[in-house]
C-alpha positions in Angstrom: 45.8 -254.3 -98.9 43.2 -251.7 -100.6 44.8 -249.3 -103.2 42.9 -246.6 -104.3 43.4 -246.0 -108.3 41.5 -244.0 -110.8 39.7 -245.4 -113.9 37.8 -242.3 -115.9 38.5 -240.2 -113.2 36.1 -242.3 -110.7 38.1 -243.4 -108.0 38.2 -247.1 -107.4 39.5 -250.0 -104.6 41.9 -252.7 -105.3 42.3 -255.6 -102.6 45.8 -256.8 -103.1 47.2 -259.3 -100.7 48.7 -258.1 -97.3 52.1 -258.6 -95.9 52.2 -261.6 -93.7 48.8 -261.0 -92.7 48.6 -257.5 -91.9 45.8 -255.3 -92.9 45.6 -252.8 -95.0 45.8 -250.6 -91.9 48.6 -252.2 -90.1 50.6 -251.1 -93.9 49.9 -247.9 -94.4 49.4 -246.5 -90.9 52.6 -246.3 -89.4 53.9 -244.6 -93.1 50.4 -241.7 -92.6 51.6 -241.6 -88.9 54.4 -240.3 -89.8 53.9 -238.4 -92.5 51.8 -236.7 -90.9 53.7 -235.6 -88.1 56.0 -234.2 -90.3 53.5 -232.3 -92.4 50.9 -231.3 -90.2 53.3 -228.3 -88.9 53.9 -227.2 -92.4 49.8 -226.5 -92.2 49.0 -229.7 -94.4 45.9 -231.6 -93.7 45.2 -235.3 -94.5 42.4 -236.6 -97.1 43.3 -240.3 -96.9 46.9 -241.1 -98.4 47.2 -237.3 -99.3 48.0 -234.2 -97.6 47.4 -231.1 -98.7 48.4 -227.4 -97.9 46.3 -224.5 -99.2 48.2 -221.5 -100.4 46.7 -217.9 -101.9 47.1 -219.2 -105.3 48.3 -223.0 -105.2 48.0 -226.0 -103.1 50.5 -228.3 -102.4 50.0 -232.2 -102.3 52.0 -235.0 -101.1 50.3 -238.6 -101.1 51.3 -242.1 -100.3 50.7 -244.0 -103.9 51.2 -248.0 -103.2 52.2 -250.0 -105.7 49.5 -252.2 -107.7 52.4 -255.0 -108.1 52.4 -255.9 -104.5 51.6 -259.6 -103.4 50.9 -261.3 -99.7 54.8 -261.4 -98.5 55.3 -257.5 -99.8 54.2 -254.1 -100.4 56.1 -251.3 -102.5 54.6 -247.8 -101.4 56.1 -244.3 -102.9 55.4 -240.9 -102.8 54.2 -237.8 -105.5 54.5 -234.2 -105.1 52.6 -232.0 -106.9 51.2 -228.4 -106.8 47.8 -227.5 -108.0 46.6 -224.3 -109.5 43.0 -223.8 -109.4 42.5 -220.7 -111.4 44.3 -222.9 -114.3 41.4 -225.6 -114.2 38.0 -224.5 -116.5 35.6 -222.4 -114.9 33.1 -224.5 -115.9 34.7 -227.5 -114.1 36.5 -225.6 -111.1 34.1 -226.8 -108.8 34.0 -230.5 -109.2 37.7 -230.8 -109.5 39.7 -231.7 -106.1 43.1 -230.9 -106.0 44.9 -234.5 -106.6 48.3 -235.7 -108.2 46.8 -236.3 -111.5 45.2 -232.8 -111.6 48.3 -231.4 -110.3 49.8 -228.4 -113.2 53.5 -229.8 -111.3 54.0 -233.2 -110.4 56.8 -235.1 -109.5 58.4 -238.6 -107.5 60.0 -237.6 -104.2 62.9 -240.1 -105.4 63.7 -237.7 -108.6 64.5 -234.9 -105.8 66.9 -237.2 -103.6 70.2 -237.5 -103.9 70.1 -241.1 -106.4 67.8 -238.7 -108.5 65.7 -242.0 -109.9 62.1 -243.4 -109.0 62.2 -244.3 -105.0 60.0 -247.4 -103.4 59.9 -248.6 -100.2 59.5 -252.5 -99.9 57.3 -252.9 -96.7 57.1 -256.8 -95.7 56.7 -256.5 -91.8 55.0 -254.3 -89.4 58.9 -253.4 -88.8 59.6 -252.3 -92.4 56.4 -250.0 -92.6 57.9 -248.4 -89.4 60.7 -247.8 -90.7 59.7 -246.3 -94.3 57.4 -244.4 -92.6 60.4 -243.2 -90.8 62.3 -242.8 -94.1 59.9 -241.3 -95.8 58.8 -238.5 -93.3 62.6 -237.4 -93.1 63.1 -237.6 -97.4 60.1 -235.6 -97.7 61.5 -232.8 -95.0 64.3 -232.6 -96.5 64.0 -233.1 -100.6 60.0 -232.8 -100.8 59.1 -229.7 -98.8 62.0 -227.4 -99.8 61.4 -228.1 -103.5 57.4 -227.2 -102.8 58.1 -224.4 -100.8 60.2 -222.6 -104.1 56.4 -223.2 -105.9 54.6 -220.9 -104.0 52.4 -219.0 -106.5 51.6 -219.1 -110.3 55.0 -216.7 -110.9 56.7 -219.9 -109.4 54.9 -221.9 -112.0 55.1 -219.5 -114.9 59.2 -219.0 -114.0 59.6 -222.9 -114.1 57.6 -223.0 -117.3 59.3 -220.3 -119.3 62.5 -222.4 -119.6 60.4 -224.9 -121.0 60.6 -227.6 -118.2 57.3 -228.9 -116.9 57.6 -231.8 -114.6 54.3 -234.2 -114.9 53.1 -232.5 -118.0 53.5 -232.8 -121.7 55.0 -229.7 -123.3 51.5 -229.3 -125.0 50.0 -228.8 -121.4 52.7 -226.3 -120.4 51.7 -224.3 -123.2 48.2 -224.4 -122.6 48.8 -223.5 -119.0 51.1 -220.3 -119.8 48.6 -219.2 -122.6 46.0 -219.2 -119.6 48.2 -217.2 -117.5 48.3 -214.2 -120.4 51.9 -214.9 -121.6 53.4 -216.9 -124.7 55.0 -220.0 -123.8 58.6 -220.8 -124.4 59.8 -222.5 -127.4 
């Protein structure tokens, strides 16, 4: 299986074993399938393992992240939300940054949002299994991923969820970076 993983923000393959033979293809397709029927009437377009919906202010990700620790009889795949805020990125930088999970100003695991609130992964060791997660994961993301995304609309979203001082994916130094950049003091 390929995994894509960043190193110095240069994005680089992995070739991990496959399960039972299948490709890196035969994995992941059936989870993007699906994912992408689900997303695709929200207005989200794909760019590999991620989807991404453009808003006035934000854009909303949600991508497929595989787990590095997989050998040839399994595969553990999950999935990271996140919303990015361009006007929050340096000028001078704007234009070579993509909107991705590890640029996103709000990130988060789809399992934190589900009802067992902890980390979720999907063990996918037949063409059968990836079926299924794919099936698993579509619904979970309708019905934990999207509503959460959809109450982080604009940067008043952001700045609300920042001024009680939470700031999922970012250190508390970042979220008070962020709210100095948006004109206001941040919350102690």
């Amino acid at each position: 299986m390929i995994c894509l993983y960043r190193i110095g923000g240069l994005r680089r393959n992995i070739t991990m074993g496959s399960s039972q033979g299948m490709s890196s293809f035969e994995v992941k397709a059936p989870v993007l399938a699906q994912l992408k029927a689900a997303l695709e009437p929200f207005g989200y377009r794909q760019a590999g393992a991620l989807f991404l919906r453009e808003l006035a202010e934000v854009t909303h990700l949600v991508e497929l992240q595989c787990s590095q620790d997989g050998d040839a009889n399994h595969i553990a795949v999950t999935v990271n939300l996140g919303v990015y805020a361009p006007t929050l990125v340096d000028r001078d930088i704007r234009e070579y940054i993509r909107p991705s999970i590890p640029q996103a100003h709000w990130r988060e695991r789809l399992g934190i949002l589900m009802l067992e609130r902890r980390d979720k992964w999907w063990t996918i060791e037949s063409a059968e299994q990836a079926a299924a997660a794919g099936a698993d994961i579509a619904l979970s993301v309708e019905e934990y991923g999207l509503p959460q995304l959809a109450k982080i609309a604009d940067l008043a979203a952001l700045r609300k969820i920042w001024q009680v001082g939470v700031s999922p994916g970012l250190s508390d130094y970042q979220r008070r970076r962020y709210m100095e950049r948006l004109g206001e003091s941040s919350a102690e």
